[in-house]
C-alpha positions as CSV (number, residue, x, y, z in Angstrom):
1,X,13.6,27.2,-3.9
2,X,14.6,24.5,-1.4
3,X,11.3,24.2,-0.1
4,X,9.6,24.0,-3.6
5,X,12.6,21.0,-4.7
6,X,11.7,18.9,-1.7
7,X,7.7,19.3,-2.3
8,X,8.7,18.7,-6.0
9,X,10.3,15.5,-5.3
10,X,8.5,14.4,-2.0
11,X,8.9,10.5,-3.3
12,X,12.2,10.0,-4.9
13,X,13.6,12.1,-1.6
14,X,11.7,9.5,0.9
15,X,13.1,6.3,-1.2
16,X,16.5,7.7,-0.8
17,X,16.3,9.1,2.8
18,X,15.5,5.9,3.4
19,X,18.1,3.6,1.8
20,X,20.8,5.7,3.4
21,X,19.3,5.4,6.9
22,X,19.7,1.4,6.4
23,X,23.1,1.8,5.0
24,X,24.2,4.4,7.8
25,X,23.2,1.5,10.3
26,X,24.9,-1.1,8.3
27,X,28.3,0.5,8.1
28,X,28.8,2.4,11.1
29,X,28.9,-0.1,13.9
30,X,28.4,2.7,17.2
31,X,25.0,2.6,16.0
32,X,24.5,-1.0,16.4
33,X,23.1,-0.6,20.2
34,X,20.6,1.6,18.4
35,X,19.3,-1.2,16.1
36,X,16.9,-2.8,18.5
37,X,15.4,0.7,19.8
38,X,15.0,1.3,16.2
39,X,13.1,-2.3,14.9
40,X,11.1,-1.9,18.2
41,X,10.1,1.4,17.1
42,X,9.4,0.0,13.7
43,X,7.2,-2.9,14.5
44,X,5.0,-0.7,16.4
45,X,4.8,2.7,14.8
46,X,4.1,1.3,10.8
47,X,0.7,-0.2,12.1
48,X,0.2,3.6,13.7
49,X,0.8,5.2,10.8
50,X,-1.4,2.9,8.7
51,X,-4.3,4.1,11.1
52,X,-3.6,7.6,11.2
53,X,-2.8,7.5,7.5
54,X,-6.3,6.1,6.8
55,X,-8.3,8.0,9.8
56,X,-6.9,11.5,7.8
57,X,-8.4,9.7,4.6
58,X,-11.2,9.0,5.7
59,X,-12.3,11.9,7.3
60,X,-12.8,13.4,4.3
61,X,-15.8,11.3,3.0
62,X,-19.3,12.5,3.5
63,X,-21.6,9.3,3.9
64,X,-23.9,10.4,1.3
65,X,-20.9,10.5,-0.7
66,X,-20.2,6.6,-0.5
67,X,-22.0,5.4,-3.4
68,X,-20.5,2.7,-5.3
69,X,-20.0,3.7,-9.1
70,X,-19.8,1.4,-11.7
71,X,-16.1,1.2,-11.9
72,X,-15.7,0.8,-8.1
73,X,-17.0,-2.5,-8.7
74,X,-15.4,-3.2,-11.3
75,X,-11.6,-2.7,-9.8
76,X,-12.7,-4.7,-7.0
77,X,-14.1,-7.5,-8.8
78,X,-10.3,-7.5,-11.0
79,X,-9.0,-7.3,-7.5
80,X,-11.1,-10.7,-5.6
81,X,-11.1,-12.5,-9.1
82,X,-7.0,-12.4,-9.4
83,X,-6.3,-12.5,-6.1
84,X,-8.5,-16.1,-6.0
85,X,-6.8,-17.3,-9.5
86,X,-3.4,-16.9,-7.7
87,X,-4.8,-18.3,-4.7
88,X,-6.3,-21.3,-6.6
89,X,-2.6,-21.8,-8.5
90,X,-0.9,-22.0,-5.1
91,X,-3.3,-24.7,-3.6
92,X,-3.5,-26.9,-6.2
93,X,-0.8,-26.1,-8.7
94,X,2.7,-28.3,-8.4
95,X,4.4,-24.8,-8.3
96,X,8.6,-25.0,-6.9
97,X,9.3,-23.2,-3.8
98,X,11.2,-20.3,-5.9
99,X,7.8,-19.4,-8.3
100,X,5.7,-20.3,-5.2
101,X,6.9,-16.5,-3.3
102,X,6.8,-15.2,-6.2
103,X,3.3,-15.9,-6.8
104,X,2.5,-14.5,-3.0
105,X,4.4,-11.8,-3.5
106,X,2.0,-10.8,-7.1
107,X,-1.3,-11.9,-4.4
108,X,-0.2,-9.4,-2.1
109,X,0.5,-6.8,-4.8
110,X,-3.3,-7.3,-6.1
111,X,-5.2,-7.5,-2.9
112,X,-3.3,-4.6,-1.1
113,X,-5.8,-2.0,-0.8
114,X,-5.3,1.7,-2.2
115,X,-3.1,4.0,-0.9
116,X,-4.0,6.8,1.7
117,X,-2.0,9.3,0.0
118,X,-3.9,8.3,-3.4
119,X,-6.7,10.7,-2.7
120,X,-4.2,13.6,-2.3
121,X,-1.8,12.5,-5.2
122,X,-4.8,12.3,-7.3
123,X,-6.1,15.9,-6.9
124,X,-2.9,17.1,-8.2
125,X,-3.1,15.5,-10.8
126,X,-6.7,16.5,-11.5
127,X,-8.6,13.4,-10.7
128,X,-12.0,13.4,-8.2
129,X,-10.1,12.6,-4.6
130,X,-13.6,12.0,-3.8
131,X,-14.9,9.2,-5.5
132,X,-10.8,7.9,-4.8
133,X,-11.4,8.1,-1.3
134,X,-14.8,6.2,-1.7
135,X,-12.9,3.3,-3.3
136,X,-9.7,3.5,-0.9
137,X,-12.6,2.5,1.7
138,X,-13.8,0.0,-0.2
139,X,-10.7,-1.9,-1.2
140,X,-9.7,-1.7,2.6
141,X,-13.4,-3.2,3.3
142,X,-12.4,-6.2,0.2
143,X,-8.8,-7.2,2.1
144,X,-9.8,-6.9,5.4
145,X,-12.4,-9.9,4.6
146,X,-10.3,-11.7,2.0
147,X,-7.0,-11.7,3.4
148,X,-7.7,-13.4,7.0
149,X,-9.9,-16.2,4.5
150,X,-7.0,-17.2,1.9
151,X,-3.8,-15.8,3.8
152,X,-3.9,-19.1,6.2
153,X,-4.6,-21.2,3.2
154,X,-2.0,-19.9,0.7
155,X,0.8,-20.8,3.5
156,X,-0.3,-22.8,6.5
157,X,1.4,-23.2,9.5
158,X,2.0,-26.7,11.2
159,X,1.2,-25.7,14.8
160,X,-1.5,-23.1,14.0
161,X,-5.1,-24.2,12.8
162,X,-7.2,-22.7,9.9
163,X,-9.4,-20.9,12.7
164,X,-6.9,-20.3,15.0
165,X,-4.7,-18.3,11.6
166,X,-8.1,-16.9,10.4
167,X,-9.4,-15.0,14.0
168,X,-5.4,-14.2,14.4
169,X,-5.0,-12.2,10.9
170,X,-8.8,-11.0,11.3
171,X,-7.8,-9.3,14.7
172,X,-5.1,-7.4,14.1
173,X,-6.2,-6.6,9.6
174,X,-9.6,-6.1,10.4
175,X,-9.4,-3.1,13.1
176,X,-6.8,-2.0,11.1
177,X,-8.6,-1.3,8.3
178,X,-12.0,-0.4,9.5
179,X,-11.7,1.5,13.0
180,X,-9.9,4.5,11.5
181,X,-13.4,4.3,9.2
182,X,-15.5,4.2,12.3
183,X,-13.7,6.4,14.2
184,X,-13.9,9.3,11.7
185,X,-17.8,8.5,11.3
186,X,-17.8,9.4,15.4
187,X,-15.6,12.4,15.4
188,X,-17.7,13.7,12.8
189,X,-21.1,13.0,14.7
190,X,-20.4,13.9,18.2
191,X,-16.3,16.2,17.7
192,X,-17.4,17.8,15.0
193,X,-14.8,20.7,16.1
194,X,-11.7,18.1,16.4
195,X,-13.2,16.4,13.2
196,X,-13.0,19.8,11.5
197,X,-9.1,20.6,12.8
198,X,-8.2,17.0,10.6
199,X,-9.6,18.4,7.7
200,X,-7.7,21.5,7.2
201,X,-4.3,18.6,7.4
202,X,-5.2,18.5,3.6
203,X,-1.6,17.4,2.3
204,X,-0.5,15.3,6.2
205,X,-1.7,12.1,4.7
206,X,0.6,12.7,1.6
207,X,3.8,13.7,4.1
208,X,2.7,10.7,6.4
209,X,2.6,8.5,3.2
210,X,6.2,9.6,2.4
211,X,7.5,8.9,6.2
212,X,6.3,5.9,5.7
213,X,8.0,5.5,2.0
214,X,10.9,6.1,3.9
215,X,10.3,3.5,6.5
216,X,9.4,1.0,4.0
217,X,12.5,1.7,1.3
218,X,15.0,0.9,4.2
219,X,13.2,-2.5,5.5
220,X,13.4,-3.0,1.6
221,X,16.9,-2.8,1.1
222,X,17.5,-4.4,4.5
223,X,15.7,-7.5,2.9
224,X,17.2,-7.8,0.2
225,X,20.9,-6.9,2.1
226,X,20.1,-10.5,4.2
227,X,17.7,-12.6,2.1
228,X,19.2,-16.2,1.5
229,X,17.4,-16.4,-1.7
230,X,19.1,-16.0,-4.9
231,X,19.5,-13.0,-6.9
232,X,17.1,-14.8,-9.7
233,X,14.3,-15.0,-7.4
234,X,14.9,-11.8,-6.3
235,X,14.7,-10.5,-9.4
236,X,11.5,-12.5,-10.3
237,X,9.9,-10.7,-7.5
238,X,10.7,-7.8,-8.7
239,X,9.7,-8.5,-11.9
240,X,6.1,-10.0,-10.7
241,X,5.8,-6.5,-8.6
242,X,6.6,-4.5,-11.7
243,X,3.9,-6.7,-14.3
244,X,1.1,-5.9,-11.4
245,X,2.1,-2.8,-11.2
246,X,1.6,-1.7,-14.9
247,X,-1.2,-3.8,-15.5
248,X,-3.1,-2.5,-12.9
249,X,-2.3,1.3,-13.4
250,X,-3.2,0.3,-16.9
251,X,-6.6,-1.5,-16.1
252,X,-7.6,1.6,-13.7
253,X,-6.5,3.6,-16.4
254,X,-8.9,1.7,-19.3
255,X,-12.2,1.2,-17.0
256,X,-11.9,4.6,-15.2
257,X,-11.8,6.6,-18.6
258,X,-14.9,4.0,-19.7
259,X,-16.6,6.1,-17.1
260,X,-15.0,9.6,-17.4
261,X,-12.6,8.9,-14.3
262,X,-9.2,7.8,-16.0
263,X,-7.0,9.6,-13.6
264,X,-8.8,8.2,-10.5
265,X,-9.3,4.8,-11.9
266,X,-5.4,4.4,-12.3
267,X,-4.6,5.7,-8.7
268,X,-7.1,3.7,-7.8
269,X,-6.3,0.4,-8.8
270,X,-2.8,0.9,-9.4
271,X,-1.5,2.9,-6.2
272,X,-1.0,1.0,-3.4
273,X,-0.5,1.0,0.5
274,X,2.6,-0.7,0.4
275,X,3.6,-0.4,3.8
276,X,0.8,-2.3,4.8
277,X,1.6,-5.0,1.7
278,X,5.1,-5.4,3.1
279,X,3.9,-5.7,6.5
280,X,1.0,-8.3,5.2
281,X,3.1,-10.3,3.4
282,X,6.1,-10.4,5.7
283,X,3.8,-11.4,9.2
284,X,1.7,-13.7,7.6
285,X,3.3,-15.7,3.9
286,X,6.6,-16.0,3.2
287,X,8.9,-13.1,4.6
288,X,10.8,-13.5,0.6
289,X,7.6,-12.6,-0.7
290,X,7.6,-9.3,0.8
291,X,10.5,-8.1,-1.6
292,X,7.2,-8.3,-4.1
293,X,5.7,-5.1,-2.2
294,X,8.7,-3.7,-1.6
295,X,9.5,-3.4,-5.7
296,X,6.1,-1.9,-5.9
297,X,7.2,0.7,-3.8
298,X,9.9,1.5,-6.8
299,X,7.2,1.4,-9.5
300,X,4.4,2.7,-8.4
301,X,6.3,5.7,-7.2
302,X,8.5,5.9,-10.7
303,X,4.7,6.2,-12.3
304,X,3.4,8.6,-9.6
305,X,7.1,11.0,-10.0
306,X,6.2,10.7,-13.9
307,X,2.8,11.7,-13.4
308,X,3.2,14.7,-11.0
309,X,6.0,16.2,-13.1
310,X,4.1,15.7,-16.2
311,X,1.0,17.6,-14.5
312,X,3.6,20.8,-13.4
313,X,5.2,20.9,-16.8
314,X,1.6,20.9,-18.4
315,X,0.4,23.4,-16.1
316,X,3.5,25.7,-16.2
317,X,3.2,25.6,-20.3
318,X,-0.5,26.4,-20.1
């Protein structure tokens, strides 16, 4: 019964886990010696589990498999051509400070690629965690080449040249995002035992996903705990995180079922790798703007909790 609760509500138990780590560090100072051990471990494990998150993903596509379809190309174009309109609004519109993170906190939000766990959540729900994965590949192929271009535009620093922020951002995102790709492409050809082993790991990219809810949901609330910024802006991030949120589970939603793949559209476009959006936008734009991603974290899993227990109580009635 236990075990079936927590699989149940894998999401809403990772939020909260999460939150209460931060607060238990927050309250209880004989665990402030622990606090550097624990951002150390932090700063280097979330770029570790982004890997292994996306090297479990991606393990699972055949290459013959990796067609583009129709609405693949579709999402992505939704995806560059909103991601350059807030781009363009931020170079060249007189926007104030306050709406300025906002508006890099909605870019991030847009441009993230898809979650790793997408691919599983969608299954459950009856969606093609194929084609999913196919496009969780291709939206990490669309950021990794997008975000080192406009991320050093959007918010330039002083000291640091174009080039200089470009190669800087396209070292550390574009490894990131492809490697776990390549590497699964070798283990396949030349470990095809090892290769096989990752497969049978069917739901550990879900469980990973949710460690790294966890992870995320506590830097979260630490943000917000020691932000300077107002609680309106604060809110207004939210509130961008929540409009991008909808209308992109609601886009995915509308051009997937144009095409027969309405579940897999919406996870698609609308689930994202927040953990990698948070660590985007906080390393390389504004830090504020990261409370953007972080709200997505809230809304996209509200939507995914929804959907899951919509998908039991449907299947327990049939």
């Amino acid at each position: 019964m236990l075990l079936r609760l927590l699989k149940n509500w894998t999401l809403p138990l990772a939020m909260l886990v999460g939150t209460l780590v931060y607060l238990l560090f927050a309250h209880f100072p004989f665990l402030s010696p622990l606090k550097p051990w624990v951002h150390g471990f932090v700063g280097y494990f979330t770029p570790a589990l982004i890997f292994i998150q996306l090297l479990l993903t991606f393990c699972k596509v055949e290459l013959p498999e990796l067609k583009p379809k129709t609405w693949h190309l579709h999402l992505l174009l939704f995806q560059l051509i909103f991601t350059l309109l807030l781009a363009v609004i931020l170079l060249y519109a007189p926007v104030c400070e306050a709406y300025r993170e906002v508006l890099e906190g909605a870019m991030v939000c847009v441009i993230c690629p898809t979650a790793t766990a997408a691919a599983v959540i969608t299954g459950k729900l009856g969606g093609s965690a194929s084609t999913l994965t196919t496009y969780t590949l291709l939206s990490n192929l669309l950021a990794a080449v997008v975000v080192p271009l406009l991320f050093p535009l959007v918010e330039p620093h002083a000291d640091v040249s174009f080039l200089v922020a470009f190669m800087r951002i396209l070292g550390k995102v574009f490894p990131l995002l492809l490697c776990p790709f390549i590497l699964a492409c070798l283990l396949r050809k030349f470990m095809p035992q090892f290769h096989a082993c990752l497969l049978k790991l069917r739901d550990a990219a879900f469980y990973l996903w949710a460690l790294a809810l966890a992870i995320v949901s506590g830097q979260t609330v630490r943000s917000l705990a020691h932000s300077d910024a107002s609680a309106g802006v604060e809110w207004m991030l939210a509130i961008a995180a929540l409009l991008a949120c909808g209308v992109q589970f609601y886009l995915g939603k509308r051009i997937g079922g144009h095409y027969g793949e309405r579940i897999s559209g919406g996870q698609a476009l609308g689930q994202k790798n927040t953990i990698l959006a948070i660590w985007m936008a906080h390393t390389y734009l504004n830090p504020l703007s990261s409370v953007a991603p972080g709200a997505y974290v809230l809304w996209q899993n509200i939507v995914n909790s929804y959907q899951l227990w919509k998908q039991r109580h449907k299947t327990a009635t049939s």
